[in-house]
Each structure stands twice: as structure tokens, then as C-alpha cells.
N, C-alpha and C positions, 0 to 999 in steps of 0.2 A: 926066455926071460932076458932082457937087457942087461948091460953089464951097470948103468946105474942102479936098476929095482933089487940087483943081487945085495949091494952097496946098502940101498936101506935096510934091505931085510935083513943082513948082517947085522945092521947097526940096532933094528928093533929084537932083536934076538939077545945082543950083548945086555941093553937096557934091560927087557926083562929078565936075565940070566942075574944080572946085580942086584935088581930087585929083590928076586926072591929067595937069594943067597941071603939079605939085610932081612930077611925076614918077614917082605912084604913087598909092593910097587910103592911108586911115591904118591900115588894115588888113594893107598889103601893107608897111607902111611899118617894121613892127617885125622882123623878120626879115634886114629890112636894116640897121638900125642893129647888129646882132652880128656880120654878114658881117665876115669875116678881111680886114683892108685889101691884105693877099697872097694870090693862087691856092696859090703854093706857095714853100719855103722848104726852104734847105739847114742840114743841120745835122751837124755834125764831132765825132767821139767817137774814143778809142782801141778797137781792136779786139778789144773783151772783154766780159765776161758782168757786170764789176762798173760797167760805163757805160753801156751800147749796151742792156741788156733790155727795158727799159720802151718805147722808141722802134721794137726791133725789132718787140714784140708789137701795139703800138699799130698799124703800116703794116701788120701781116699780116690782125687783126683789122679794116683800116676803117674804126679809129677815128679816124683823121686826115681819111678822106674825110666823115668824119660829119660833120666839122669846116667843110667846105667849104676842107680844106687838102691838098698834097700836100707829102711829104716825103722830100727823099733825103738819106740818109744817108751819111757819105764818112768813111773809118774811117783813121786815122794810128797806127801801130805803138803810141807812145806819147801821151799825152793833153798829154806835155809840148810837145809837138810844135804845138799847137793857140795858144797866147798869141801867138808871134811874127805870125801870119795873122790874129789879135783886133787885136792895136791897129796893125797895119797896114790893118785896115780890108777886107781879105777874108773873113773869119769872121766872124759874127753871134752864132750862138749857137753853144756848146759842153758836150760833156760831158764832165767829167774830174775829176780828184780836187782837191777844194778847193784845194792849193796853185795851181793853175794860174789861179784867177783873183786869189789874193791877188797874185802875180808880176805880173799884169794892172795890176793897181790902183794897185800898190806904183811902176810907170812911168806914173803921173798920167792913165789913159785911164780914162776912165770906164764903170763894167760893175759888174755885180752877179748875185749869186748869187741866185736866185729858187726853188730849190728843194733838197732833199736827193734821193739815187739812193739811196743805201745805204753801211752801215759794211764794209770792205772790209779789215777790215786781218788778217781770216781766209784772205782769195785771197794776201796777200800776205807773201811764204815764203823761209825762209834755207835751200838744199840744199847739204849737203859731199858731196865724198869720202869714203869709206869712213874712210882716215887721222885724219879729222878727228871725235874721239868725244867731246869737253868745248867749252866757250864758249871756255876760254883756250888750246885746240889750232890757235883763229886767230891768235894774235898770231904776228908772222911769217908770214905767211900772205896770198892775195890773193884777193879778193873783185870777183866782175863784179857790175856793177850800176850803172845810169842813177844816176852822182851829182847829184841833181836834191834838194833840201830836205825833200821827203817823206819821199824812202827813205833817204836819212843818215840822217833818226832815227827809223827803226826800228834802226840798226845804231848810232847813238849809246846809245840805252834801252838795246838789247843787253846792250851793253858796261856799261854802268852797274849793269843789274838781276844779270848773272851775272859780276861782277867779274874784267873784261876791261878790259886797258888798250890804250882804244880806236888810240891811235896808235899803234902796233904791227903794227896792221892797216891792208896795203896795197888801198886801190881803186883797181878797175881800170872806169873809165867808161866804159860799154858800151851799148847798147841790149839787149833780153833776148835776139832771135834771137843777134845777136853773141856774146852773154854765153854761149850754148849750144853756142856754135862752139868759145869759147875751153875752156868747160869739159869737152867732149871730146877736145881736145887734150891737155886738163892743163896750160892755161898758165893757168889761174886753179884753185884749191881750192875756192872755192865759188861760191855764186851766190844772190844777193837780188835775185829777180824775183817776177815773182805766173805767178796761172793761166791761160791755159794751159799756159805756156812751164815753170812748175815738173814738170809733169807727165812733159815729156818730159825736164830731167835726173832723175831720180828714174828712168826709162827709161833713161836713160847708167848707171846704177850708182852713182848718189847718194843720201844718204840725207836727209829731213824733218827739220832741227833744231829752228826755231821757225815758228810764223807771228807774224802779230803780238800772237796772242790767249794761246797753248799753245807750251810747250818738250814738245820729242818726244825731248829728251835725258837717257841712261838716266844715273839718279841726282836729274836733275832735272825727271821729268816732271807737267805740273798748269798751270795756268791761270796765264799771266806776262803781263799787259798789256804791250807794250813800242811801242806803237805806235797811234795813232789815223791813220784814214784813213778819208775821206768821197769819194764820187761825190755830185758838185752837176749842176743846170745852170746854165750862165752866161751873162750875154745882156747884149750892150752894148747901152749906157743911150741911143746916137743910137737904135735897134732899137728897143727899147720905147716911147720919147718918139713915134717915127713909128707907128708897128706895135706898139699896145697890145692890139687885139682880134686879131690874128696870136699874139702871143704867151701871152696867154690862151687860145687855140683849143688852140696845141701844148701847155701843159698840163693841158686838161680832157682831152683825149686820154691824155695818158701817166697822167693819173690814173686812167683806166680803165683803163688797162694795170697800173696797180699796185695795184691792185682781184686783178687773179689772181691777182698776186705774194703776195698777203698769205693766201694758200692754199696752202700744202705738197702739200695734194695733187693739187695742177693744175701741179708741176713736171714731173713726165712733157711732159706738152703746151708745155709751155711751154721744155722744151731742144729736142722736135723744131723747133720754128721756129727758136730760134737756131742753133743747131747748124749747120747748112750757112753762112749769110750771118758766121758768127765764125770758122769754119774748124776747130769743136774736135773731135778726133781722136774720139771716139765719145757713145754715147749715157750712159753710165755717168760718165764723167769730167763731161759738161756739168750733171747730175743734180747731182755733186758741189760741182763750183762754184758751182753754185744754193742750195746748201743750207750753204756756207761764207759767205757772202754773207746779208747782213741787210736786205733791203729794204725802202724808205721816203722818202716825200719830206716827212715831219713838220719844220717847224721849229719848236722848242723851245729856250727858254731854258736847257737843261743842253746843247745842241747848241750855240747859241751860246758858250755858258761855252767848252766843249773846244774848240770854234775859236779864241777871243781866246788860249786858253793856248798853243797851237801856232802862233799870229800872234809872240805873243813870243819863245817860244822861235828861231823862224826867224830874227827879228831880232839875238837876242842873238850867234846863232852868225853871223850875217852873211849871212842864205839870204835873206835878202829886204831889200830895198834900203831902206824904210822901217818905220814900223809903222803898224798899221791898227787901224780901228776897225770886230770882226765886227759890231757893229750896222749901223753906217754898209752896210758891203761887204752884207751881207742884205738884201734887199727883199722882204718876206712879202706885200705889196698883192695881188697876182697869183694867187697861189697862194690867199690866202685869201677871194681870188673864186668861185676852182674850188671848194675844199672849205674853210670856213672853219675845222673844228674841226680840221685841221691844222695851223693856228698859231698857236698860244698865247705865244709871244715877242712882245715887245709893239712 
């Protein structure tokens, strides 16, 4: 052997001797540096099609395993349900309608919304009784529905857009299964819940007056905005400070799950998989909720905008204990790791 090839091979001996002294080569060394600092992580949504899709698709597809993550999903009636287990320090991450982490924030714990799910405020639905055929055949009248700051004002706008004098109208604060119970008895006239649970009053003998997008009331039927409503994901901020490359994993994931979503015609496939793990009553209904439902995890600066407006409004009426700042409560860092042209809010 030459007295240069000794020379290299010296030198390829040292390299790998450092190597694997550091605990690896520098080759093996970059695959490690993205490894998820968690195997696996829990994550808490309400049990419906306008939270839970993205995350169902992703575990059924493998995308979470690609990840080098595993995911269980643990699903609570309502998404309101989800804040009190956040800053008590049980819950990490969560999926629910934006109010739920402004509520968060608004009691001084720190968390942020790092992603949008989709505009929801089509799943989410005013059903009557038969009796009840104008906006203003509520007043006197009572109404089931989670008095939580969301869904007030869908039923504040209501009242405002189809000139309804809102107090007049009695709530009665419910969860939706309750709200179903009540409203087959007839101890409530209507009911402001979302989908599934709209579905089966409408199945009681109720009829569709608004959602939050369209009034289905004869006289007044056509496109009534009365309502904004977002699914986010939320993720305290101890979580992400610890578990930056975890929480990047889980959204390169649900970004390929929302990669299908942004195809209409891969919603066939994509209700057979929710469909069992959401409990919704057939294949036609889950089709429908899919297609009422606006998927998306873009944040954007007119996203932003409608959030700050809805941050006031909550305030003004008292629904939320401070006010915020949607900049501040948004961290796009993350997301705009996964897919950068997603974020365009600055």
C-alpha cells in the first residue's frame, strides 16, 4: 500500500472513530436532528367532522407514523370542554373552534393557535319546530344551545340581521345531545347546535332556519352571514418551547391530510374513514357535513382581521375576560415550516 492511501485510510478511520464516539457519523447524524423529541402524543378535539378530519385522516393514512409519531385522539362532546384540562396543565394540544383558545389566553396561560382546521359556521345550525316559521316567532320562545360566546353570537347576529329583539329570547344552556332530549320533549322550541346532532332534530320534526352562512326561512331565503366560526389547532406554548420538532411532525402530517381535503372528490374516501371513529349516522349525512364545512389550515391576514373582530366583539359583550391581541394569540412559525406559502400574515 502507498504511503499516500495509508494517509487516507488514517484519516477515514479517525472520521469514523469521531463519529461514532458523537454517537453516530455525520451522515446518520441528520435524520436525527428532525426525530420528534416524543414517540407519541395525545391530542383532544370535539367529536365532529368540523375538528377531528384532518387528524382522523392523517392516523388512518400513516401519516403520523411517517412522522416518527403516534397519535391518540380522545374526543369531548364539545370542544368547550377542552380549555379547562389546557391550562390545568392535562391537555397539550387541542382542536376546537377558536373561541376555545381565546378563553385560554384571556386567563393569562400561555398557548397559541398555530393553525386554521376550517370555516364551520355552515355545520353550525338554528332548527325549530314546525310553530316556529319567521326570525321574530322566537321571541318568547326558548332556545337549547351551549351558551358558550361562539354560539351567542351566531344567535346575537340572528337577531340583529332579521330584526329579532334578542332578549326576548329565552336560553336554555345545554350540551347538543341534552339540547335533543330537551327538544323532543318540547321543553325547548328550538335548538342552535351544529352537525351531527342538527341532523337528528330535523329527524324529531324540525325544521333548518339558518346556518351560519344561509336563512332557509320562507320569505327570507339567500345568503345571511350571521356568524363566523373557525376550527384551529391549539398548542401550549410550555409544548412547543419543549417539543418543537413534535409539534412540527403533527403538522406536516395533518398537512397531508389536508392535501385530500382540498379535493372534493376524494370526500367519498375520506367520510368512510371518519364515519365510524365520529359516530355519524350514515354515509350521506357525513358526505354532507364535508361539503358544508370549508377546509383549510391557511393563515392569512383577512383571517386574522375576522378573528381580532370577534376577539372584540366577545369582549364588548363580556364573553371573554380580557382582550387580545389575534397577532400575538397566532404563531404562523410552525406551520410555515410545513408549508410556507400558507402564511402570508406577517
Amino acid at each position: 500500500m502507498s504511503t499516500v492511501w495509508r494517509i487516507v485510510m488514517l484519516c477515514l478511520t479517525a472520521v469514523l472513530a469521531s463519529g461514532l464516539s458523537s454517537g453516530g457519523s455525520a451522515a446518520l447524524a441528520a435524520p436525527g436532528a428532525t426525530k420528534p423529541e416524543l414517540s407519541a402524543v395525545e391530542v383532544y378535539s370535539a367529536k365532529d367532522a368540523q375538528m377531528a378530519v384532518q387528524t382522523l385522516v392523517a392516523i388512518h393514512k400513516g401519516y403520523f407514523k411517517d412522522e416518527g409519531l403516534e397519535v391518540t385522539l380522545k374526543f369531548y362532546q364539545s370542544a368547550s370542554e377542552i380549555p379547562p384540562g389546557m391550562v390545568g396543565g392535562s391537555i397539550k394540544i387541542g382542536l376546537g373552534g377558536w373561541v376555545n383558545p381565546m378563553q385560554v389566553a384571556a386567563t393569562d396561560y400561555p398557548v397559541k393557535i398555530v393553525a386554521q382546521l376550517a370555516d364551520i359556521a355552515g355545520t353550525t345550525q338554528l332548527v325549530a319546530k314546525s310553530h316556529i316559521r319567521t326570525a321574530r316567532d322566537l321571541e318568547g320562545k326558548k332556545v337549547g344551545m351551549l351558551n358558550i360566546p361562539i354560539i351567542r353570537r351566531f344567535l346575537v347576529d340572528f337577531a340583529r340581521v332579521h330584526q329579532v329583539d334578542f332578549a326576548k329570547i329565552t336560553i336554555v344552556n345545554t350540551l347538543p345531545s341534552d339540547a335533543l332530549t330537551a327538544f323532543a320533549r318540547g321543553d325547548v322550541d328550538a335548538v342552535l347546535i351544529w352537525e351531527p346532532f342538527t341532523s337528528e332534530a330535523i329527524k324529531m320534526g324540525g325544521a333548518l332556519m339558518h346556518t351560519g352562512v344561509r336563512s332557509f326561512m320562507r320569505g327570507r331565503e339567500g345568503n345571511y352571514r350571521v356568524y363566523y366560526n373557525y376550527g384551529v389547532v391549539f398548542i401550549a406554548e410550555d409544548f412547543i418551547r419543549r417539543n418543537p420538532r413534535t409539534a412540527e411532525a403533527y403538522l406536516r402530517a395533518l398537512a397531508k391530510a389536508q392535501d385530500i381535503l382540498a379535493q372534493p372528490e376524494r370526500y367519498d374516501e375520506v367520510a368512510r374513514i371518519i364515519i365510524q371513529p365520529l359516530g355519524i349516522s350514515s354515509l350521506d349525512l357525513t358526505r354532507r357535513i364535508l361539503r358544508e364545512n370549508v377546509y383549510s389550515m391557511k393563515i392569512t391576514p383577512e383571517w386574522l382581521k375576522i378573528m381580532q373582530q370577534e376577539i372584540d366583539f366577545y369582549v364588548s359583550e363580556r364573553m371573554l375576560r380580557k382582550s387580545l391581541d389575534a397577532k400575538t394569540l397566532v404563531d404562523g412559525s410552525l406551520l410555515k415550516k410545513v408549508r410556507p406559502d400558507w402564511v402570508t400574515a406577517d
